[in-house]
C-alpha positions as CSV (number, residue, x, y, z in Angstrom):
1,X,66.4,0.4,109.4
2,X,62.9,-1.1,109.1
3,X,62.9,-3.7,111.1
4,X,60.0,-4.4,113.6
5,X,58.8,-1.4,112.4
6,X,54.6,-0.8,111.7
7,X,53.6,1.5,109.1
8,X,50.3,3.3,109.3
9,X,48.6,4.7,105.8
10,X,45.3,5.6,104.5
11,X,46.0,4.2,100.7
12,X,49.2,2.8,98.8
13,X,50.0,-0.1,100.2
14,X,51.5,-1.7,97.0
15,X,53.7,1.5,96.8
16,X,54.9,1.0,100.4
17,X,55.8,-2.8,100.1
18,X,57.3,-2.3,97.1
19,X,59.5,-0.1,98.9
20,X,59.9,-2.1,101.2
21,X,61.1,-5.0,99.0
22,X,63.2,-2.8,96.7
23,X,64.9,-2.1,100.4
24,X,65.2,-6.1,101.2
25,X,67.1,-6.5,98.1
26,X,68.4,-3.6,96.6
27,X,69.2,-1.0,99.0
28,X,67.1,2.0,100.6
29,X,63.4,2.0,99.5
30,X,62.9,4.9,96.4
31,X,61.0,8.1,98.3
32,X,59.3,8.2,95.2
33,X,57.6,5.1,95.4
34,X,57.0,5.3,99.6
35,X,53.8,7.6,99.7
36,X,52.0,8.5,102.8
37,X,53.8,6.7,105.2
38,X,53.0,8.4,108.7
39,X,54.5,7.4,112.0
40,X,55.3,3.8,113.0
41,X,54.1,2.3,116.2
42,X,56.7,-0.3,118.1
43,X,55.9,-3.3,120.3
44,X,57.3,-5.3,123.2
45,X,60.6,-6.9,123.9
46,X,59.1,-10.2,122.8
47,X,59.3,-10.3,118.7
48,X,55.9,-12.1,118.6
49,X,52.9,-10.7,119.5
50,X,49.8,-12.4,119.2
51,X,46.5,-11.2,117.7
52,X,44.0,-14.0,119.7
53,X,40.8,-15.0,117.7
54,X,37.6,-13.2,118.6
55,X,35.0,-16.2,120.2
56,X,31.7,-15.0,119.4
57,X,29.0,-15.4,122.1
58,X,25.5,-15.5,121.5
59,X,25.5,-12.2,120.0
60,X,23.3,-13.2,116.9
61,X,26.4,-13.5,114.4
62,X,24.8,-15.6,111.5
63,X,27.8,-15.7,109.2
64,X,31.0,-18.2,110.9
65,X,33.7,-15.6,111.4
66,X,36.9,-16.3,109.6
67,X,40.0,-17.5,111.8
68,X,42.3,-14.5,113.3
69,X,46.0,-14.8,111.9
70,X,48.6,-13.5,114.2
71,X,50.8,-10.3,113.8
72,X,53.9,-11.2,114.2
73,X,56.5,-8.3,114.8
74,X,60.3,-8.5,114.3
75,X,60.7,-10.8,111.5
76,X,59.6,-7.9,108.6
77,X,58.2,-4.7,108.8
78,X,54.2,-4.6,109.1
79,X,51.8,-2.4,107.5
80,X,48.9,-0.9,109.0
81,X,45.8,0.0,106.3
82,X,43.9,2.8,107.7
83,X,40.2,2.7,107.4
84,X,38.2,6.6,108.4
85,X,34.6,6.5,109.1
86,X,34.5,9.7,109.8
87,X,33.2,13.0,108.0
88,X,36.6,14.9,108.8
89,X,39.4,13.6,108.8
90,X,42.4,15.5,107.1
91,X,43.3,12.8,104.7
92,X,40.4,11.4,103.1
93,X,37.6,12.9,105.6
94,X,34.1,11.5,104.0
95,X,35.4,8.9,101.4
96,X,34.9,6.3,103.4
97,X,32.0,7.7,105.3
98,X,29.3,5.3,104.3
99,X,29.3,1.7,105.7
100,X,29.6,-0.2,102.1
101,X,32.3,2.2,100.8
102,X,34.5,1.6,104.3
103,X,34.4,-2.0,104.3
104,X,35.5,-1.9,100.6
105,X,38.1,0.5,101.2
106,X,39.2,-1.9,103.8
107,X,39.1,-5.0,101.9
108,X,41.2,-3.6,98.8
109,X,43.5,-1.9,101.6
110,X,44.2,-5.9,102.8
111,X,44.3,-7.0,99.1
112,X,47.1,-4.4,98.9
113,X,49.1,-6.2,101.3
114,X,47.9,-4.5,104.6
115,X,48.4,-6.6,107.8
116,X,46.5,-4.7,110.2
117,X,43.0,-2.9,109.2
118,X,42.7,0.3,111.8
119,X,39.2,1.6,112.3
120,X,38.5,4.8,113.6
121,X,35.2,6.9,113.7
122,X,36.7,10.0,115.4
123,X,39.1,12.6,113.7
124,X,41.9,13.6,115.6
125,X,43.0,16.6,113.1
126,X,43.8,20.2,113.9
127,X,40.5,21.6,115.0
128,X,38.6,18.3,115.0
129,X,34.6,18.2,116.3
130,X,34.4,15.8,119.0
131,X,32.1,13.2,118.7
132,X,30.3,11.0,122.1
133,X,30.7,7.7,122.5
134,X,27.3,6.5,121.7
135,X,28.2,8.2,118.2
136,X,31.7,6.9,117.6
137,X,30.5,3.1,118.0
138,X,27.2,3.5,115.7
139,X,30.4,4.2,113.2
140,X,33.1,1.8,113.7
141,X,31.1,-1.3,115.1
142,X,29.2,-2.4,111.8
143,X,32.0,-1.1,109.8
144,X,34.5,-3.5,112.1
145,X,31.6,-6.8,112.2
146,X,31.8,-7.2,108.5
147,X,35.6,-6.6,108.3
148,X,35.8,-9.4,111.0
149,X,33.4,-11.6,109.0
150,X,35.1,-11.2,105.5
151,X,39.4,-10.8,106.2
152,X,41.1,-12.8,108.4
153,X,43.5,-9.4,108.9
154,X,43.5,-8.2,112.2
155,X,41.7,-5.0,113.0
156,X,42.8,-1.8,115.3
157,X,40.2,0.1,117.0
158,X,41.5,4.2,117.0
159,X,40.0,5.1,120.1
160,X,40.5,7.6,123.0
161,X,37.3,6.1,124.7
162,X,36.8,2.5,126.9
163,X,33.4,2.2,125.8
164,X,33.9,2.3,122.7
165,X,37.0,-0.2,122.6
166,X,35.5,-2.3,124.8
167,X,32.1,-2.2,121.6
168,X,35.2,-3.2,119.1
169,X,36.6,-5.8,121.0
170,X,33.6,-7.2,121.2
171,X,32.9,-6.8,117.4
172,X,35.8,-8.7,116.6
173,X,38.6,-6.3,117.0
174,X,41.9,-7.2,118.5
175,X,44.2,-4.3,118.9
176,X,43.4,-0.5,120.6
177,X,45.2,2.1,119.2
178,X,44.7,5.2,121.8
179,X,46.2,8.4,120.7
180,X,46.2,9.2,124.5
181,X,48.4,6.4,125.6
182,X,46.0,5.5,128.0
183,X,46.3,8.7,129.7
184,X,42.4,10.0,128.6
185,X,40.1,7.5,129.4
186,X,42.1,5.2,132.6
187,X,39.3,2.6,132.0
188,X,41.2,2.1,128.8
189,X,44.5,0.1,130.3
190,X,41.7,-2.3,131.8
191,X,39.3,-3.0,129.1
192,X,42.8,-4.2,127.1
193,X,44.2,-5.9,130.3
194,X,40.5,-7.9,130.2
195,X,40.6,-8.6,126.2
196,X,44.0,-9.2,126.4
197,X,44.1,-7.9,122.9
198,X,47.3,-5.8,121.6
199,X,47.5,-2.3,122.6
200,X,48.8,1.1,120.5
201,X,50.4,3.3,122.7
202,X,50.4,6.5,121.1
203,X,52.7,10.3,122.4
204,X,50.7,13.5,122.5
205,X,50.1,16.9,123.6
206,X,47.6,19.6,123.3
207,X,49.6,21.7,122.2
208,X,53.1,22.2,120.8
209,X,56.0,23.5,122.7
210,X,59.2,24.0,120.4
211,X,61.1,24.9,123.2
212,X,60.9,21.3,125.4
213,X,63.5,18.3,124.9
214,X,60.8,17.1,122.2
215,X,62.5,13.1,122.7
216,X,62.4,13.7,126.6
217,X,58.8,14.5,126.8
218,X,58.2,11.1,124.6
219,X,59.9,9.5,126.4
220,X,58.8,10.1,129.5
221,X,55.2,10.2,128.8
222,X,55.1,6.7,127.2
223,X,57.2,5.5,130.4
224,X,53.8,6.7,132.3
225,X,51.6,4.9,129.7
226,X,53.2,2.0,129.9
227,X,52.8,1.8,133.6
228,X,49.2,2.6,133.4
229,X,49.3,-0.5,131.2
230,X,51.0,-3.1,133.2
231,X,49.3,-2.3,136.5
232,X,45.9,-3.0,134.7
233,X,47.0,-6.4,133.6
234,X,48.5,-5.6,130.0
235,X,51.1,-8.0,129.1
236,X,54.4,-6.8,128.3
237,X,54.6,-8.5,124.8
238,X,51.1,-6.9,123.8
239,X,52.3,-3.2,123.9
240,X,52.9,-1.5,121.2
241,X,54.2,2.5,121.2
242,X,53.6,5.5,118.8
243,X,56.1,8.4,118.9
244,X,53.1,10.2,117.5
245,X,54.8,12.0,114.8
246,X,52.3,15.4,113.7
247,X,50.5,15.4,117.3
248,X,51.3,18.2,119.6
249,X,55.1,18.7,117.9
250,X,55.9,21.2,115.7
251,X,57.6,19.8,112.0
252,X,61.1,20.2,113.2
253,X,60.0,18.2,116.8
254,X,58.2,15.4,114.6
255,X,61.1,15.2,112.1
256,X,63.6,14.6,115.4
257,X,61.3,11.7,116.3
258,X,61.3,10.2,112.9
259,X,65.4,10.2,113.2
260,X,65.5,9.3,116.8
261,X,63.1,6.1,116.3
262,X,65.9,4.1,117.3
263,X,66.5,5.6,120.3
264,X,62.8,5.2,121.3
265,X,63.4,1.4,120.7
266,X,66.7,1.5,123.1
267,X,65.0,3.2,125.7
268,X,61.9,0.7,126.1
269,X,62.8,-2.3,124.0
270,X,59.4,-2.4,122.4
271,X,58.0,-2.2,119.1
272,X,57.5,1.0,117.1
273,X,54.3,2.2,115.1
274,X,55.1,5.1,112.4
């Protein structure tokens, strides 16, 4: 069952790929040993997608960045570290705060095993304080230029806003992960059609409704993501989709989506991030 899956998580990754080797060989993976494992995100038809190497203009990078290695989805399940330089987030709001303790955080999380580093500077909690742009990328971009300088893991940019994945991409990022699926900032679908970087596709809803078809609404709103996408330029093979498991579902809607994951891979034939 977790093939060409991703697996997002703040800390644990041994846990998790232990788990996920004690499932290889000897069955289902232990719940006890599979902490904080939160929804997976899934990716195109194409088993392959490829993370292309950030080429550095003259942007007055002194240190040689280290090669990009490529994510490649379908032959095991991937793990995605996640890295919160932010002041609020729900699960570790202000550890990683400062600069040096984030890019540590970040380099133990890819020591762990982690094969994607996700960077996010705004928390998308229950209640969250907005932050502007200007103020999300003084977070994330020197955070994201020393990741790219010292791991050759490829790095996510959690983002609802253009300008400040269009700042990543620049910084040496290679994925957007949008919680909005493209549907809040439409200048998004073109600044990833332009890097021609992967792309996180993520379900949501401002607020719960336990009375919808919870798998219908998913569905249909990823369907209009999707087309945002490839009419911008995306490539097929670089999208990725997030049933968005905790976001504008109650627990018994989120729940479905985790058992219905391989429904949501029928219906699109793309990759999943949890």
């Amino acid at each position: 069952m977790f093939d060409k899956y991703l697996y997002a998580l703040g800390k644990g990754v041994r846990s998790i790929r232990d788990a996920l080797d004690d499932q290889r060989h000897d069955g289902p993976p232990d719940p006890a040993k599979a902490k904080d494992i939160t929804p997976a995100k899934t990716s195109p038809v194409t088993p392959t997608a490829l993370v292309r190497p950030y080429q550095a203009e003259s942007s007055g990078m002194s240190s040689e960045p280290l090669p990009r290695s490529s994510a490649e989805i379908g032959k095991h399940p991937l793990i995605m570290g996640i890295v919160n330089v932010t002041p609020d987030s729900f699960s570790d709001g202000g550890r990683f705060f400062d600069l040096d303790k984030a890019v540590a955080h970040a380099l133990q999380l890819a020591a762990d095993g982690a094969d994607i580093l996700d960077v996010g500077g705004e928390s998308t909690r229950p209640g969250f304080d907005p932050v502007d742009g200007k103020e999300e990328i003084s977070r994330v971009i020197p955070v994201i230029s020393r990741i790219f300088r010292q791991s050759p893991v490829p790095v996510s940019i959690d983002t609802m806003k253009a300008e400040t994945a269009a700042a990543a991409l620049a910084a040496g990022a290679t994925i957007i992960n949008d919680v909005w699926g493209f549907q809040f900032d439409r200048d998004m679908a073109r600044v990833a059609a332009d890097g021609q970087v992967q792309c996180i596709l993520m379900h949501n809803r401002e607020m719960d409704d336990p009375a919808i078809d919870i798998f219908e609404d998913v569905r249909a709103f990823l369907a209009r993501s999707i087309d945002i996408a490839l009419g911008a330029g995306v490539r097929q093979e670089n999208i990725i989709l997030d049933p968005g498991i905790g976001f504008g579902k109650t627990n018994v809607q989120s729940l479905e989506m985790v058992r219905r994951l391989g429904d949501l891979k029928q219906a699109f034939g793309l990759p999943v991030l949890l």
